[in-house]
Every structure is written in structure tokens, then in C-alpha cells.
ZASETOR-919640 format. One line per field, with one value per residue (C-alpha): x, y, z; residue number from 1. Coordinates in nm, 3 decimals, m for minus. Each point is the difference from the previous one (the first is absolute). Layout:
# residues N
X = (X, ...)
Y = (Y, ...)
Z = (Z, ...)
nukol = (NUM, ...)
This chain:
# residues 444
X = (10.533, m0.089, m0.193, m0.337, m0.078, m0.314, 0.224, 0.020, 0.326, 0.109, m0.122, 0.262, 0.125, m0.134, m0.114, m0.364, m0.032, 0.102, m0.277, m0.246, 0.054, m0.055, m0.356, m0.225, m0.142, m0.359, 0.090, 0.218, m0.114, 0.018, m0.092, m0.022, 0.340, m0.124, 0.182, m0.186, m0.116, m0.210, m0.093, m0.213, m0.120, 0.050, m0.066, 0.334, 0.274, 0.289, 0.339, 0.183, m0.193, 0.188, m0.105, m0.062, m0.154, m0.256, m0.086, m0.069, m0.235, m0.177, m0.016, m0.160, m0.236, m0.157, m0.091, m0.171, 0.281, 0.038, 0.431, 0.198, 0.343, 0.312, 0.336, 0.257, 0.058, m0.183, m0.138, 0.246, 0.286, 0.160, 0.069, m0.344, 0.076, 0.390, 0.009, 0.084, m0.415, 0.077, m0.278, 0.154, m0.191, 0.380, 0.208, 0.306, 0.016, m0.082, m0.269, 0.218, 0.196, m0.325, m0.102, 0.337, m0.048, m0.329, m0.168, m0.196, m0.322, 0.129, 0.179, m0.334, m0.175, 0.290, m0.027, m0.391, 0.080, 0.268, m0.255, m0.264, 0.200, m0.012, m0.369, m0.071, 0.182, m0.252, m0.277, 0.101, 0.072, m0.309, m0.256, 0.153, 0.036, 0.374, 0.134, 0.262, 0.163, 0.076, m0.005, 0.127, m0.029, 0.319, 0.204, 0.347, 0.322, 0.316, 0.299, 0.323, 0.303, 0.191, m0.107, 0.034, m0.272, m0.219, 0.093, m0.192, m0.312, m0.061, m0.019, m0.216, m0.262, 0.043, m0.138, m0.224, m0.187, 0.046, m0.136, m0.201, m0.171, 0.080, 0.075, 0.106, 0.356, 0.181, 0.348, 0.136, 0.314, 0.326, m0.133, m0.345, 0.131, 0.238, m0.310, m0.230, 0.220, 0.263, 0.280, 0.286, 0.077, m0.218, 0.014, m0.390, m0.269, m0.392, m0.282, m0.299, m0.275, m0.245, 0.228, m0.030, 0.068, m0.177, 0.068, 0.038, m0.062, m0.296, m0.157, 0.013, m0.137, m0.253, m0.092, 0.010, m0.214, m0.230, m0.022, m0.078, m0.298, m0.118, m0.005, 0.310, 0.204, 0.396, 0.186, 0.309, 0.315, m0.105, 0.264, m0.109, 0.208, m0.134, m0.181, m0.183, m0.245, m0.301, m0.178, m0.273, 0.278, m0.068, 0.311, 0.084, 0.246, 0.147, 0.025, 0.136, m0.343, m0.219, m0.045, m0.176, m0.188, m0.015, m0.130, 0.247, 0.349, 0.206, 0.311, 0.102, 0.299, 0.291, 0.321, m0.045, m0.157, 0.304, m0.161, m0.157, 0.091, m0.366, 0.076, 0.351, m0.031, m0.128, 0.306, 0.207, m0.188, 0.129, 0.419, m0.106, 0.203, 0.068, m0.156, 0.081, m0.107, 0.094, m0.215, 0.153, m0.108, m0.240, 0.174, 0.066, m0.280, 0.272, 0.089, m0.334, m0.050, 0.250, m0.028, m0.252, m0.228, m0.263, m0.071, 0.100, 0.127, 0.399, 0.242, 0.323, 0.146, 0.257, 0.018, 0.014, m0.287, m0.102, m0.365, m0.081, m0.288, m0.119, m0.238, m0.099, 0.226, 0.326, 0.197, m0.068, 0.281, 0.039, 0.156, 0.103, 0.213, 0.113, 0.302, m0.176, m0.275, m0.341, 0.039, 0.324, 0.192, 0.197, m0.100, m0.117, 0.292, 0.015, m0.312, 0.083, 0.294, m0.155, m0.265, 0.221, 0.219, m0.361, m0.059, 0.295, m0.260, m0.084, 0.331, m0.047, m0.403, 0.007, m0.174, m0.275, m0.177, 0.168, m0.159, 0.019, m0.189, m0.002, m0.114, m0.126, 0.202, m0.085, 0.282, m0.174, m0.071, m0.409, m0.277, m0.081, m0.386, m0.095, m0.155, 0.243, m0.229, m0.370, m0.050, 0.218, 0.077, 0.337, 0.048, 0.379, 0.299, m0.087, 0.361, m0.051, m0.298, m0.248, m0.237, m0.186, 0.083, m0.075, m0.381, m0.034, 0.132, m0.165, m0.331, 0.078, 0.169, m0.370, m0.188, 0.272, m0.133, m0.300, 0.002, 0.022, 0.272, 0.126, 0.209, 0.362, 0.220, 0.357, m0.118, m0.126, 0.172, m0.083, 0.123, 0.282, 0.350, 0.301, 0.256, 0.302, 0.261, m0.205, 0.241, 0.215, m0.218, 0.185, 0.352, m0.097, m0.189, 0.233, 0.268, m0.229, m0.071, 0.400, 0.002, m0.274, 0.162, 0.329, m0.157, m0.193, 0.364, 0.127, m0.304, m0.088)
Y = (10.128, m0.278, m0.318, m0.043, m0.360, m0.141, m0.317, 0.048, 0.102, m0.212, 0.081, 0.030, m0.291, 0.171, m0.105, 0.123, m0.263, m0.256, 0.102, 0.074, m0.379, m0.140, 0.065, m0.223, 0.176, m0.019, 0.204, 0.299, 0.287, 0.062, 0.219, 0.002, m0.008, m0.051, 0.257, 0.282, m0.174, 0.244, 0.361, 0.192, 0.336, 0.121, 0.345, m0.061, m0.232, m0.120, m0.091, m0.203, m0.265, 0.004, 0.212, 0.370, m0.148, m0.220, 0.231, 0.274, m0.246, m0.091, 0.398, 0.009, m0.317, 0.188, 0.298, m0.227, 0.096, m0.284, m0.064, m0.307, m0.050, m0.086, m0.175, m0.128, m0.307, m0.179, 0.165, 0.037, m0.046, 0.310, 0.209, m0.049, m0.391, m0.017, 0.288, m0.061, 0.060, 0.308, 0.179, 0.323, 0.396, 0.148, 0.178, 0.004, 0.366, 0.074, 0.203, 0.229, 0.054, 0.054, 0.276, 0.180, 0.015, 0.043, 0.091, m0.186, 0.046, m0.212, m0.277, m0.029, m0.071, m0.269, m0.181, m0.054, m0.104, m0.243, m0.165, 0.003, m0.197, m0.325, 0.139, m0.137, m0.304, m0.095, 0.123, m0.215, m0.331, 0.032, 0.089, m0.314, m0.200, m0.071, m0.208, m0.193, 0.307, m0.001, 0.314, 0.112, 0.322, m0.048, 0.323, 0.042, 0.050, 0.219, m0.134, 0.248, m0.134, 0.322, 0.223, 0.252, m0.146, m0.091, 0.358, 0.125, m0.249, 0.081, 0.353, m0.050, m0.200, 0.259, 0.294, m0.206, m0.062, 0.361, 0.188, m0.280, m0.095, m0.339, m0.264, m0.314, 0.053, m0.133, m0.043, m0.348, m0.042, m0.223, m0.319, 0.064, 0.007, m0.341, m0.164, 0.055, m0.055, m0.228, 0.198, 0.198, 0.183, 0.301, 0.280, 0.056, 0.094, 0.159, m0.157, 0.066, m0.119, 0.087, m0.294, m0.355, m0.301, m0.174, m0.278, 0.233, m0.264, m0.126, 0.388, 0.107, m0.335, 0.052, 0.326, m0.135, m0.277, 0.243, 0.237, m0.267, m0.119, 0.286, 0.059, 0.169, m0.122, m0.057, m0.108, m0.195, m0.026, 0.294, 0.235, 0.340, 0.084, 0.335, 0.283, 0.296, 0.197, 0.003, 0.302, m0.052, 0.028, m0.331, m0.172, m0.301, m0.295, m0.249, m0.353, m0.368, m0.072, 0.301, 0.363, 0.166, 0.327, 0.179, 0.372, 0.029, m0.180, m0.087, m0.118, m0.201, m0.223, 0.193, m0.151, m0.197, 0.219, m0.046, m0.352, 0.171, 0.352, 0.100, 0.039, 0.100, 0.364, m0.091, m0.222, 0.349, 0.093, m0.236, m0.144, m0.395, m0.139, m0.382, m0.108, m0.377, m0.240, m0.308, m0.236, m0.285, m0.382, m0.019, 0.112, m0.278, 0.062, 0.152, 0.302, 0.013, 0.051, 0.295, 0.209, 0.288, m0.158, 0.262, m0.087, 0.379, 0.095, 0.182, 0.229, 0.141, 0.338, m0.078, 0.205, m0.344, m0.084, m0.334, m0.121, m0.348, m0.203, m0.346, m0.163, m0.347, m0.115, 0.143, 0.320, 0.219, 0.266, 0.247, 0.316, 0.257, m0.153, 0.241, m0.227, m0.287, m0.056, m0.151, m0.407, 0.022, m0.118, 0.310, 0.073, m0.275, m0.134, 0.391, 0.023, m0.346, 0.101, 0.320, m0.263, m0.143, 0.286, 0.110, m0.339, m0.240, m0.299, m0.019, m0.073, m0.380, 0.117, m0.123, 0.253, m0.164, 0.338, 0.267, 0.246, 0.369, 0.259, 0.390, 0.269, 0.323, 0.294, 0.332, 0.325, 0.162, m0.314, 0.023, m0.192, 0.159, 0.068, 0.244, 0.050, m0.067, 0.132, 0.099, m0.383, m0.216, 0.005, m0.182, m0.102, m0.113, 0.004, m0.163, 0.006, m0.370, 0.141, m0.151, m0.251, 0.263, 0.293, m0.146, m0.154, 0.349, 0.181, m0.181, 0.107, 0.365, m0.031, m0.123, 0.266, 0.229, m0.223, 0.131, 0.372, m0.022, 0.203, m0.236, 0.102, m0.148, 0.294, m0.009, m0.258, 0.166, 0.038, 0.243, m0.217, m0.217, 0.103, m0.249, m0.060, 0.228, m0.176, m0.305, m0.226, 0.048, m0.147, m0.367, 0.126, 0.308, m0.280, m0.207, 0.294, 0.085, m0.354, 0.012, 0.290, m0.092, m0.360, 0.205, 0.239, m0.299, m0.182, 0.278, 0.100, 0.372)
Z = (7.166, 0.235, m0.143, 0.155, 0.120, 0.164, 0.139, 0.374, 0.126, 0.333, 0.336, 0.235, 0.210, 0.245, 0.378, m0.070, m0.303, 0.170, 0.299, m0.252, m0.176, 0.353, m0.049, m0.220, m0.324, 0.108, 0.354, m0.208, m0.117, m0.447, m0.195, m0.355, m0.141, m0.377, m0.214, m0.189, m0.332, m0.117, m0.034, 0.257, 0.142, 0.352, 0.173, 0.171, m0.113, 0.240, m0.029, 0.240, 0.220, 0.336, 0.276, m0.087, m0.335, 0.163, 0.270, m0.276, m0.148, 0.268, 0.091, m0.314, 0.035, 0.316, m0.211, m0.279, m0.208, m0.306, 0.007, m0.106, 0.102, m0.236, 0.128, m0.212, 0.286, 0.199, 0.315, 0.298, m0.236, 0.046, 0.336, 0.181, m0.033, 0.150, 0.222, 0.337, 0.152, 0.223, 0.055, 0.138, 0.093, m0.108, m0.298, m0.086, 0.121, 0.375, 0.125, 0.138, m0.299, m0.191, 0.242, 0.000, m0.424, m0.006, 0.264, 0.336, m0.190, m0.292, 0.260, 0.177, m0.387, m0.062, 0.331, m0.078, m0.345, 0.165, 0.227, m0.248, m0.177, 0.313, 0.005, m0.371, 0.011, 0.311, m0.167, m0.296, 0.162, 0.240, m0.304, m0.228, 0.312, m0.127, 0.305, m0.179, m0.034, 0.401, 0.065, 0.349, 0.138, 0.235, m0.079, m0.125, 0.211, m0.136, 0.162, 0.036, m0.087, 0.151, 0.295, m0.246, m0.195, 0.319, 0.114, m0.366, m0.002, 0.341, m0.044, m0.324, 0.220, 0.237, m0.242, m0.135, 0.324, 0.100, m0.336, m0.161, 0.283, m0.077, 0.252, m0.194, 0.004, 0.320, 0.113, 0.103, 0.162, m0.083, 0.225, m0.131, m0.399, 0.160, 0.108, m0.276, m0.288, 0.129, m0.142, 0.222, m0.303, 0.078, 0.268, m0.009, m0.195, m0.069, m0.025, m0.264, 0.118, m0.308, m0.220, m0.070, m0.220, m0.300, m0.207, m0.339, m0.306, 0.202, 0.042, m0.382, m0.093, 0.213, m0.094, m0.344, 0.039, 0.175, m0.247, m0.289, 0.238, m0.050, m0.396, m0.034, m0.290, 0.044, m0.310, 0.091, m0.223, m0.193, m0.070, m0.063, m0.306, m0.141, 0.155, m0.205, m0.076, m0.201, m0.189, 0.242, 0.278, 0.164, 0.073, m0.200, 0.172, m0.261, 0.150, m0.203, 0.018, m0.033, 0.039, 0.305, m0.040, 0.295, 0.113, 0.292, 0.085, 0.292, m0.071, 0.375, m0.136, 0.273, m0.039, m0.309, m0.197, m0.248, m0.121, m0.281, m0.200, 0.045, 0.373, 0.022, 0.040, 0.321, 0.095, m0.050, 0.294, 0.237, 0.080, 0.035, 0.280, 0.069, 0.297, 0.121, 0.242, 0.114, 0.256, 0.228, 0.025, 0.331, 0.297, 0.249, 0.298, 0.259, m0.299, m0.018, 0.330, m0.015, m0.277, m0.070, 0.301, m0.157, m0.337, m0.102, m0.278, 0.019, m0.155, 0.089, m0.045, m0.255, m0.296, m0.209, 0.256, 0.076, 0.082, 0.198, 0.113, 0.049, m0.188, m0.034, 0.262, m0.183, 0.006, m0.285, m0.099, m0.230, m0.144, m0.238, m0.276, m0.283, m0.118, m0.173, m0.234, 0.053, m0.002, 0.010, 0.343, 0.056, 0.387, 0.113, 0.192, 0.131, 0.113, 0.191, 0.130, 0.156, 0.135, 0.229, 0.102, 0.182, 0.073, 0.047, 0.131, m0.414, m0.088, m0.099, m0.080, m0.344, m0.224, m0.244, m0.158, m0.196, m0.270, m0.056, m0.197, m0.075, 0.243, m0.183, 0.196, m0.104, 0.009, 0.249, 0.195, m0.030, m0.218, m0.277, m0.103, m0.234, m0.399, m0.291, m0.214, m0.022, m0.023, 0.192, 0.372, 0.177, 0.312, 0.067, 0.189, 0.399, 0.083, 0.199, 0.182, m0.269, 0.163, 0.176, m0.204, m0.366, 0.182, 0.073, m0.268, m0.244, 0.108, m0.036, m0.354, m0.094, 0.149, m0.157, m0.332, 0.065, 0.040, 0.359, 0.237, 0.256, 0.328, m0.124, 0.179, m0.125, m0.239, m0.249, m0.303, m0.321, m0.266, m0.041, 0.101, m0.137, 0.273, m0.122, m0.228, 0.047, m0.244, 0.282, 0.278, 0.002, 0.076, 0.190, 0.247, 0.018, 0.098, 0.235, 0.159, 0.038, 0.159, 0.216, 0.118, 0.056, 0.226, 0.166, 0.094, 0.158, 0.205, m0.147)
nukol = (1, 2, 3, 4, 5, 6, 7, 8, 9, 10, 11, 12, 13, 14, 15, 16, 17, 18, 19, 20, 21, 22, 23, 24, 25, 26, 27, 28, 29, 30, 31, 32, 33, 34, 35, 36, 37, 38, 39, 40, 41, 42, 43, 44, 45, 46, 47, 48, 49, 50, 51, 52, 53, 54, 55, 56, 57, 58, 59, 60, 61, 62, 63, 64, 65, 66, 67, 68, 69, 70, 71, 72, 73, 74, 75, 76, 77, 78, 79, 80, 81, 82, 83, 84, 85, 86, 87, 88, 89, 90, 91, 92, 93, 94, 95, 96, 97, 98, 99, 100, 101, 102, 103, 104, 105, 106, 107, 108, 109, 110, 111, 112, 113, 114, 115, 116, 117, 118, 119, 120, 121, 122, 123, 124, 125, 126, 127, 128, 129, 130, 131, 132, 133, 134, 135, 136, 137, 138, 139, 140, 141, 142, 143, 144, 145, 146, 147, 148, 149, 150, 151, 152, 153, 154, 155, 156, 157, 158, 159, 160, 161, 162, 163, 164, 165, 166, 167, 168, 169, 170, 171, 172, 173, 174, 175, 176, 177, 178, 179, 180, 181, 182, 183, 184, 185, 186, 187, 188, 189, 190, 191, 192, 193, 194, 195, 196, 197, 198, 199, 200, 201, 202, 203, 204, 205, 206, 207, 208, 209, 210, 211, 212, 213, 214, 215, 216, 217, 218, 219, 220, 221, 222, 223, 224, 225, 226, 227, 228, 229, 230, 231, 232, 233, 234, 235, 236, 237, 238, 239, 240, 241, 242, 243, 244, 245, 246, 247, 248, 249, 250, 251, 252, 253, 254, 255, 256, 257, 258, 259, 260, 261, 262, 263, 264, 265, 266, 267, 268, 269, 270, 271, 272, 273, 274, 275, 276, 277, 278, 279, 280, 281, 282, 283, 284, 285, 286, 287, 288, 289, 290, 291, 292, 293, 294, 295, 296, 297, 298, 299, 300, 301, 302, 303, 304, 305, 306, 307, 308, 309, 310, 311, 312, 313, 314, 315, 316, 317, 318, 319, 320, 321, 322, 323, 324, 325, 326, 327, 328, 329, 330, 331, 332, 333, 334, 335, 336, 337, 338, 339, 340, 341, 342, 343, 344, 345, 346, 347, 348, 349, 350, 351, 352, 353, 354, 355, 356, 357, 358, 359, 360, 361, 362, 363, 364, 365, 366, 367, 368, 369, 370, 371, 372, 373, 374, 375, 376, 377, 378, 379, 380, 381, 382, 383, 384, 385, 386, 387, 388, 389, 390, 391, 392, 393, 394, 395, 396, 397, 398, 399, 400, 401, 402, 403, 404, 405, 406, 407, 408, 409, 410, 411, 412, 413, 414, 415, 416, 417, 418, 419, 420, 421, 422, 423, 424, 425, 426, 427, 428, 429, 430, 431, 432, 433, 434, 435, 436, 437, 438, 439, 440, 441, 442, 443, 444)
């Protein structure tokens, strides 16, 4: 059993706090942040406050539908507050990989939920006028590391123009990947278009601070610590401080839904994976001058892929790390080290930022929405794709809330379905991650 506590867990030493602390308190965005201290009644009752939890709620708000939200920390202290703010239109599996399983019909329904996904986060940021969030719409560039890889992303771009209809993907050759990025480590790449960047803390703090403008309750530092049913069939949430009756449930807490036993079940759904970043002191003007000339956001095609970008005059890098624990500094000095084998002018680029959290991945490499029971609704499992996919996937888990049969394709799920052997997950990943990196170093 794991103790419930109302004391606020650390943030992060993350880049985004210190950006965020920049800015005086009467110019940043708050919400309420006092935990639940007594009991209440809701029609809907939601657990987990970062993006697919807020976006349900304010889903919900629009339909006149009385919610409250519950998070056992502080907003933007989990995943929506350290990821790395890539908005992406992608999943983990291609399009054309999706139509060979399934069907063209069903790729063409998961490419629209994919750009819906950019569509909502615009929506959201224009309609609560969140500009410290910077978002840019500047697309995202895959870089090839082999020509084998450039030979497979190329081809994938190429179907998807020809069957989807869907011009946003582009080639770019060696010089023009040398140019943009600054790196000679790659033989080429594709663009996305339909992709940009955000400043992530700065986006569900807004949408937080938003959402309490408008009358919606979110309890801070309240740990949701039982979960059952009463003989009128409402669902009842146990909290340190109170209990929350509520008609309806969606339980949006993704990779650390293991914080409490009320939502573990749902943490069976997922295999957590360390994801870490480190960000560089401000690049002297002539780096600046060189590197990722298009404010883009960029990943490689590396099994243990790594992502880049620059933000706030620095280099931001990061990447998969299944060998060390959150907080702890396991993969940092990796993740450096790969830094500079792309880009040698960072070697004596001191690095000043480094934090990491858990990505939700999923066994079949989707989100997950769907009914746990004939009460409660999830929404889980991004698979590093959650900025836009959580903003939009939490607004279908509350129309699913509410009797209501959204388009979610492939999404969809009947139920939950614990990842096989799931005691398992930590050393199967890392025997995978080894196998990966091995594979990596000699080029297959």
C-alpha cells in the first residue's frame, strides 16, 4: 500500500521552471492549487490534471457539464510539465504500416485523428489566448542517420502523399539537413510540416489557469486513494481531505498512474519508459547562428532515438533512457555525449538543465481510450506523442463520459488489457533498450 500525502513532491529542475520563474507572479498564469478539503458532488469527476485531464474538463465545461478535477501534485508536475513541447501530427506506428494491418480506410481515420490532434492544441491556445506558451507552427524534421533509414522515411512520405492525399511530408537532402541543423551526422531527412514547438509547463498551466477562470474546480495535492461504488452506483473517490461523489469518471493520470492503488490497474496498461533531457548554457551568438537556423523541432532515426531543438537560446536534447530511474543521474552524461557526437561545436557547451520523466508506451504502440467499466473512462498511453494527442484525446474520453461515440479509429479500446507479464516490464525494457543501442552501433 502506498501512503497518501498532500505535501508536494518536487518539480523537476527542469528548463521550463526556471523560464516560468523568469516571469513576475502578477504576469503568470495560477490556478487554484488548494487541495480538496471537503466533500462534494460532481456529474463527472477527474483524475489527473495534466493535459488529457484538463482538456476533458474543459470538453465538459462547454457542454455545461458540472466536473472538478483531482491531482495528487501540483499542476504540470508530472509528464505535461517536463516533456520536451513537441507538438507532432505522428504515431509511433506509420501510416503505411497501419494500412497494411488494417486497412487504407482505417490509415486515412488515424491520419485525421493525428492532425486533429495540432488542430486542438491551436484551438486551445488561440481560445485562452495562451502566448507564453510560444507556440510555433514550424514543423518537425526526421533526420536519417543511415541511407537505409533515409531510404525508409522517404518512401513512407512517399505513400503518404500518394494514398492520403497529404502533402506535408517533404524530402530534404544531405546539404539541406547540414544547413538547417548544423550537424554532418545525418544523410537526410522529411519534413512535417503540420508540427511545431511549445513551451510545455507554460501550456498546461495555462490551460489550468483557464479552466479555473472559468468555475472549474482543480484540487491540487490530492491523492486519489480509493475508488468505489455506491448502491446508487455513483462513483465515490477517497481523497486525505475529502470524498468526491461523482456520476461519471475519467481516470487521465498515463504513466504515473501507479502513485496511488486506486489507479494502478491502469498503470498495468502502460510499460513507463525514462525519458531524459538535458539543455545547454546559451549558445555563444556564432552556434547560434548555426544550428537548427529554423526553430524546428528534430528527431533521428535511431531505435534509442534522439529528439533536439533550441529554445531560449540553448540546445535542448533528449532521449529514451530505460537504464536509470527518475531523478537519478543515470543518462545524463549519455545523452551528452550523443550531443556532441551530432554536434562536436558543443563539446566545451557546458550543460546547465537536466531532468527526466516517464513516457506512457502502450504494447501495441497506440493511446489507449476506452470504458473500464460502466462508469469510468481512461485515456492513456501517448507513446511521446502527448502534447497534441492527450489535448485531443482528452476531449473525446469526455464525450465518451457522456454517452457520446467519438471517431478514435484504432484507438478505441473495450476495456482494459494489462500488458502481458507486466512484473516483467523493467528488465524486459531494459533488454530491449540493449538490444536496440547494439543494433544502433552497428548500423542495422
Amino acid at each position: 500500500m502506498r501512503a497518501p500525502t498532500t505535501q508536494p513532491r518536487p518539480h523537476a529542475d527542469s528548463l521550463w521552471r526556471a523560464m516560468a520563474a523568469r516571469v513576475p507572479t502578477m504576469d503568470a498564469p495560477v490556478s487554484s492549487g488548494a487541495p480538496l478539503a471537503r466533500d462534494l458532488d460532481v456529474e463527472v469527476a477527474i483524475v489527473g490534471a495534466g493535459y488529457s485531464g484538463l482538456t476533458a474538463a474543459y470538453a465538459l465545461q462547454k457542454r455545461g457539464v458540472e466536473c472538478a478535477l483531482l491531482d495528487a501534485n501540483p499542476v504540470g508536475w508530472g509528464a505535461s510539465g517536463r516533456n520536451g513541447g513537441v507538438v507532432s501530427s505522428k504515431f509511433r506506428l506509420s501510416f503505411p504500416s497501419i494500412a497494411n494491418s488494417h486497412g487504407v480506410d482505417t490509415a486515412i481515420r488515424m491520419h485525421r485523428l493525428a492532425h486533429d490532434g495540432v488542430r486542438a492544441v491551436e484551438s486551445l491556445i488561440d481560445e485562452f489566448k495562451l502566448t507564453r506558451a510560444q507556440f510555433e507552427h514550424t514543423g518537425s524534421l526526421r533526420c536519417a542517420h543511415t541511407e537505409r533509414a533515409l531510404a525508409s522515411i522517404r518512401a513512407e512520405a512517399d505513400w503518404v502523399r500518394a494514398t492520403l492525399k497529404d502533402t506535408s511530408m517533404t524530402f530534404q537532402s544531405r546539404a539541406e539537413i547540414e544547413h538547417e541543423t548544423g550537424s554532418k551526422g545525418f544523410v537526410g531527412g522529411v519534413l512535417s510540416a503540420d508540427a511545431g514547438t511549445i513551451l510545455p509547463l507554460e501550456y498546461v498551466r495555462g490551460l489550468a489557469a483557464g479552466l479555473t477562470a472559468r468555475g472549474v474546480p482543480i484540487y491540487e495535492s490530492t491523492p486519489v486513494i480509493g475508488m468505489s461504488r455506491a448502491e446508487d452506483g455513483r462513483v465515490v473517490l477517497k481523497a486525505p481531505g475529502g470524498t468526491v461523489r461523482a456520476k461519471r469518471v475519467i481516470v487521465a493520470t498515463n504513466a504515473y498512474s501507479n502513485l496511488t492503488d486506486a489507479t494502478a490497474p491502469y498503470h498495468r496498461e502502460l510499460v513507463p519508459f525514462r525519458s531524459a533531457m538535458i539543455a545547454t548554457a546559451k549558445l555563444l551568438p556564432e552556434l547560434d547562428a548555426q544550428l537548427m537556423v529554423n526553430r524546428r523541432s528534430y528527431t533521428e532515426t535511431r531505435r534509442m532515438m534522439k529528439w533536439f531543438r533550441k529554445v531560449d537560446g540553448r540546445m535542448l536534447f533528449g532521449g529514451r533512457d530505460a537504464f536509470g530511474k527518475e531523478g537519478e543521474p543515470t543518462g545524463f552524461d549519455a545523452l551528452q555525449r550523443a550531443m556532441v557526437a551530432l554536434f562536436p561545436q558543443l563539446k566545451d557547451t557546458p550543460v546547465e538543465y537536466r531532468w527526466s520523466g516517464y513516457v506512457g508506451m502502450t504494447f501495441n504502440a497506440l493511446p489507449h481510450v476506452g470504458k473500464s467499466d460502466d462508469a469510468t473512462v481512461f485515456c492513456l498511453g501517448y507513446n511521446g506523442a502527448g502534447v497534441a494527442m492527450a489535448s485531443l484525446i482528452g476531449q473525446h474520453a469526455a464525450a465518451l463520459a457522456l454517452g457520446e461515440s467519438p471517431e478514435l479509429a484504432m484507438l478505441a479500446q473495450d476495456g482494459l488489457r494489462p500488458v502481458p507479464f507486466h512484473a516483467l516490464r523493467a528488465p524486459g525494457v531494459r533488454l530491449v533498450a540493449a538490444w536496440y543501442q547494439f543494433l544502433d552501433a552497428v548500423g542495422a
